[in-house]
Backbone as a chain_set.jsonl record, in Angstrom:
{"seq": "XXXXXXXXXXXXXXXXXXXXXXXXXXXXXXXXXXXXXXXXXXXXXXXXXXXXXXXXXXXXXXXXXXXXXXXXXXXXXXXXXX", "coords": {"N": [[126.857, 66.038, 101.814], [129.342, 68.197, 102.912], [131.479, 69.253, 105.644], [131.851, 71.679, 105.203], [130.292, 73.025, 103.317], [128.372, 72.888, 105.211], [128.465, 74.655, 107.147], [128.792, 76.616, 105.564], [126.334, 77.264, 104.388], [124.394, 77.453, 106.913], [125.965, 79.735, 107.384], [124.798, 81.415, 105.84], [122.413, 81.802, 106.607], [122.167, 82.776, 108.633], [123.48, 85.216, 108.117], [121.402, 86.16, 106.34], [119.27, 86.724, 108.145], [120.298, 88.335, 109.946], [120.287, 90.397, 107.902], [118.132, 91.339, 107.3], [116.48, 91.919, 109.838], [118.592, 93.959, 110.733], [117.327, 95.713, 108.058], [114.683, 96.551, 109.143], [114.6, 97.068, 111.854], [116.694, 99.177, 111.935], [118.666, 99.62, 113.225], [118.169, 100.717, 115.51], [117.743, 103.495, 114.957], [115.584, 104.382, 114.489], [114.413, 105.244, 117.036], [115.073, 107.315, 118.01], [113.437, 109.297, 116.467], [110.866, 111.327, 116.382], [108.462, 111.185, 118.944], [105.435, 111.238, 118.244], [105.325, 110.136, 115.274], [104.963, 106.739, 115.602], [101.898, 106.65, 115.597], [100.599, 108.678, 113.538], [101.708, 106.968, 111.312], [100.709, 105.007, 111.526], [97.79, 106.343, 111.771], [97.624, 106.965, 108.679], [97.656, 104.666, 108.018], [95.348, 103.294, 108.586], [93.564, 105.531, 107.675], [93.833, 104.836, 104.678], [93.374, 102.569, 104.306], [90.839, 102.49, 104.796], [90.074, 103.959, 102.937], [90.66, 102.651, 100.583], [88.643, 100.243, 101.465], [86.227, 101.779, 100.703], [86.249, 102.84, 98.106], [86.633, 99.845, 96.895], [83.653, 99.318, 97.964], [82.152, 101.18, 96.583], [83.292, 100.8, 93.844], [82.019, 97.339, 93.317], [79.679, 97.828, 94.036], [78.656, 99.592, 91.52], [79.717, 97.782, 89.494], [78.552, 95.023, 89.783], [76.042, 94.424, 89.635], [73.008, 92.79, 89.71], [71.853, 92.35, 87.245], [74.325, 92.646, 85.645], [75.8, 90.473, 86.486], [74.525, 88.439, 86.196], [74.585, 88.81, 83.147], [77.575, 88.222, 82.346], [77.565, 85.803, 83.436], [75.746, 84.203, 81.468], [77.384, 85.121, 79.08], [79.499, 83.679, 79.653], [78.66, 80.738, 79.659], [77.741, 81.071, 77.385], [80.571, 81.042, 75.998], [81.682, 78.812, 76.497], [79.651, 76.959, 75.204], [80.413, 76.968, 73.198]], "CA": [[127.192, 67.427, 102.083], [130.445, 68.167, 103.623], [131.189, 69.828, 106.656], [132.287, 73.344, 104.863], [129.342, 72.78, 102.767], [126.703, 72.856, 105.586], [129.008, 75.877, 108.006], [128.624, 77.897, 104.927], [124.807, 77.29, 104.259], [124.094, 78.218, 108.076], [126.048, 81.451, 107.429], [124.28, 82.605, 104.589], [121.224, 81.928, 107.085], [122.578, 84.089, 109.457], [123.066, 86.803, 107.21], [120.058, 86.943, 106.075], [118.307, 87.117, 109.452], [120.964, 89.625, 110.29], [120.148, 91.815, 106.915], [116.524, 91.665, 107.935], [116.67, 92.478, 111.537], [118.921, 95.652, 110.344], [116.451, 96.716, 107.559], [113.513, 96.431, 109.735], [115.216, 97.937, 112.643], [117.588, 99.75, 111.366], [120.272, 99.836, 114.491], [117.297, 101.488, 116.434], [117.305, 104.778, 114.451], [113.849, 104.998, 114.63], [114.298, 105.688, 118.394], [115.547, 109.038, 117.695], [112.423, 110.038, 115.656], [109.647, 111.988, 117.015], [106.87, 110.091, 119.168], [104.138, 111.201, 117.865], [105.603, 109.46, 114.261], [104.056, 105.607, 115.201], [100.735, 107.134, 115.759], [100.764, 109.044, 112.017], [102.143, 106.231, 110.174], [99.228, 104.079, 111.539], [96.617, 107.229, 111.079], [97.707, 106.687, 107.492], [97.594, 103.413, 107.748], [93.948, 103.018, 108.966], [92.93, 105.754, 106.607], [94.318, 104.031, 103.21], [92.282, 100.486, 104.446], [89.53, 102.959, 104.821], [89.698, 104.646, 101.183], [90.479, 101.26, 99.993], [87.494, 99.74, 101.601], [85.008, 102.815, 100.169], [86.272, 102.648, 96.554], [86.144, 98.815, 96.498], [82.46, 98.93, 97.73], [81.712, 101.612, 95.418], [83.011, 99.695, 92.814], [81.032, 96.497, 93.644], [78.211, 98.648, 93.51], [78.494, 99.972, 90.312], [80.019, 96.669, 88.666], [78.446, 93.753, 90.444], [74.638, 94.348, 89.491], [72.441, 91.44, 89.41], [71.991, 92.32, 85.669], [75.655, 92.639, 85.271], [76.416, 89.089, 86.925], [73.953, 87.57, 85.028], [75.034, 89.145, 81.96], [78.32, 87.628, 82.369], [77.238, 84.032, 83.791], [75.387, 84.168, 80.165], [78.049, 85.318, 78.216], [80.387, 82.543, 79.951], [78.17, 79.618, 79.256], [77.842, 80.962, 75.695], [81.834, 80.179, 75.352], [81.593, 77.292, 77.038], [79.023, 75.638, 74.352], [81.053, 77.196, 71.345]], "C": [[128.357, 67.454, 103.074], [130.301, 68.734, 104.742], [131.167, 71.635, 106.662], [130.923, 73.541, 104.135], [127.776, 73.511, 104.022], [127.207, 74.151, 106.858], [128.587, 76.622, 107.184], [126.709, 78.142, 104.539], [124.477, 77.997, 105.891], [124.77, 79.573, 107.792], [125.375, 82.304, 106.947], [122.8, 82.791, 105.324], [121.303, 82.888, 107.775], [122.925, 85.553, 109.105], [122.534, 87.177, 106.81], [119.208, 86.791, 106.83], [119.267, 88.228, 110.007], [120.42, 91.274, 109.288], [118.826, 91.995, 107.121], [116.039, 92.145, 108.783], [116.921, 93.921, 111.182], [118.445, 96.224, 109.321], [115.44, 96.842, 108.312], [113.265, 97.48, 111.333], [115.433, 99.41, 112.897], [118.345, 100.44, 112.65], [119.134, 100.572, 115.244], [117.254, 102.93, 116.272], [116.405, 105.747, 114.736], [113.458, 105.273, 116.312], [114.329, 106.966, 118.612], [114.266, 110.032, 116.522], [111.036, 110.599, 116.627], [108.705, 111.011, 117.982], [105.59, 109.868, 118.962], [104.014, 110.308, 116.142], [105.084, 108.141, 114.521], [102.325, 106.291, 114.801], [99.91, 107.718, 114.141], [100.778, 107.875, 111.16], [100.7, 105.388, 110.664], [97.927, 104.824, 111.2], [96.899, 106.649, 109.845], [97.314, 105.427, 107.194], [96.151, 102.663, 107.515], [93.376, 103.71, 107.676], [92.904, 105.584, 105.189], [93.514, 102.847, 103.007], [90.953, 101.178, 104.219], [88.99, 103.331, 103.417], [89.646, 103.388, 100.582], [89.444, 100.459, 100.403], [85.932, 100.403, 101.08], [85.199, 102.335, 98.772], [86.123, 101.313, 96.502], [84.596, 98.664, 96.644], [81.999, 99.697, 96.589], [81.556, 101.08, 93.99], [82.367, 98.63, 92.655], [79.699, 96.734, 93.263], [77.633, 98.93, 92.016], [78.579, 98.399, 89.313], [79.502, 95.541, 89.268], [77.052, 93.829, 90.622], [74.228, 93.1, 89.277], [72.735, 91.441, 87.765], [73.003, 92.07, 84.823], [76.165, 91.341, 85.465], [76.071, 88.714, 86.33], [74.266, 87.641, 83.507], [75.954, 88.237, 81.53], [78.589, 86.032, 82.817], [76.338, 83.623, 82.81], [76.432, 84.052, 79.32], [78.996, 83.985, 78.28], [80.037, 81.214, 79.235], [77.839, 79.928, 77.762], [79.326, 80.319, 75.338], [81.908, 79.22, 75.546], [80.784, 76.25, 75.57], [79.457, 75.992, 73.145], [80.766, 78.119, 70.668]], "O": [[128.295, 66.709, 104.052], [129.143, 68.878, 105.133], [130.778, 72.478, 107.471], [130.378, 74.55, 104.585], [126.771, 74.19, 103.81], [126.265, 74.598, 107.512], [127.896, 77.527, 107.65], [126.12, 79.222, 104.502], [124.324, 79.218, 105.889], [124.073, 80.569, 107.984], [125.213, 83.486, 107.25], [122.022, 83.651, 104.909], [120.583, 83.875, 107.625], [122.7, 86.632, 109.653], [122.569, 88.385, 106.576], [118.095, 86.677, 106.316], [118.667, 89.114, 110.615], [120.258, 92.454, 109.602], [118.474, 93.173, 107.068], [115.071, 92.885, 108.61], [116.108, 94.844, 111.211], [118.867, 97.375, 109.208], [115.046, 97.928, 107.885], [112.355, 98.2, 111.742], [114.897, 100.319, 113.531], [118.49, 101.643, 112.868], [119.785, 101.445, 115.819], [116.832, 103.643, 117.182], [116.297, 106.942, 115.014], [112.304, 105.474, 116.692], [113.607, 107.597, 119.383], [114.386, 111.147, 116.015], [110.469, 109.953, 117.509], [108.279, 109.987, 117.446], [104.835, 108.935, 119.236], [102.921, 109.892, 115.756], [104.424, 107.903, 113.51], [101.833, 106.271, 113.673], [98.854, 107.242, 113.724], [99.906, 107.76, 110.299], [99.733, 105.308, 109.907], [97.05, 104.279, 110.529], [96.348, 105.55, 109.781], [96.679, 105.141, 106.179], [95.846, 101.815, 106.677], [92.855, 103.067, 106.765], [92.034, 106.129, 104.51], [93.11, 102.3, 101.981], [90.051, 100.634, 103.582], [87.89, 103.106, 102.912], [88.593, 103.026, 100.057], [89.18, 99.694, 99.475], [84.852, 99.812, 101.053], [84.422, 101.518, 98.278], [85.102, 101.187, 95.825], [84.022, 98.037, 95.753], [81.487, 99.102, 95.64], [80.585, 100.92, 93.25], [81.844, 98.703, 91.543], [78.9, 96.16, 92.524], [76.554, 98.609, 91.518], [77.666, 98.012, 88.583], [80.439, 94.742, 89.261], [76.628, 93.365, 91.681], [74.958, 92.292, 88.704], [73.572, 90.761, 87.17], [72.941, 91.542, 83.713], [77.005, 90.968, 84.646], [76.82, 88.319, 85.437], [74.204, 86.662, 82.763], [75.67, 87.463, 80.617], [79.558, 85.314, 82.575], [75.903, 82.506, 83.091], [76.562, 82.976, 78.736], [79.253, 83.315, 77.28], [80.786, 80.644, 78.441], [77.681, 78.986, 76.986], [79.429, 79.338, 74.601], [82.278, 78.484, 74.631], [81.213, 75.198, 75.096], [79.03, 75.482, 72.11], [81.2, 78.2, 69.519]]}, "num_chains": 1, "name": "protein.A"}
């Protein structure tokens, strides 16, 4: 690997820890936004894990009966022997 070779590989590193930084960032924009805005985005945040943790048990519930497992740890070992 040459020497232009391995300057230009480090750049392209550096530009993409630069283009990351400034989407993530974004020049400190988000300084200029309300303060009560972290607080919201995490309400949301919490309550989405929350709906998503109800409907998965629900589902569980409904689909993950003994009868139902067994059903399917039957049906399996039927393909299994042909």
């Amino acid at each position: 690997m040459t020497l232009h070779e391995l300057v230009e590989r480090e750049r392209r590193h550096v530009r993409r820890r630069e283009l990351i930084a400034g989407a993530l960032l974004g020049g400190a924009r988000w300084l200029s936004l309300p303060r009560v805005l972290p607080f919201v985005v995490w309400l949301l945040i919490v309550a989405a894990a929350v709906l998503l943790a109800r409907e998965t048990r629900r589902l569980l519930r409904r689909d993950a009966t003994r009868a139902q497992v067994a059903h399917a740890i039957e049906a399996e070992q039927r393909l299994r022997r042909g």
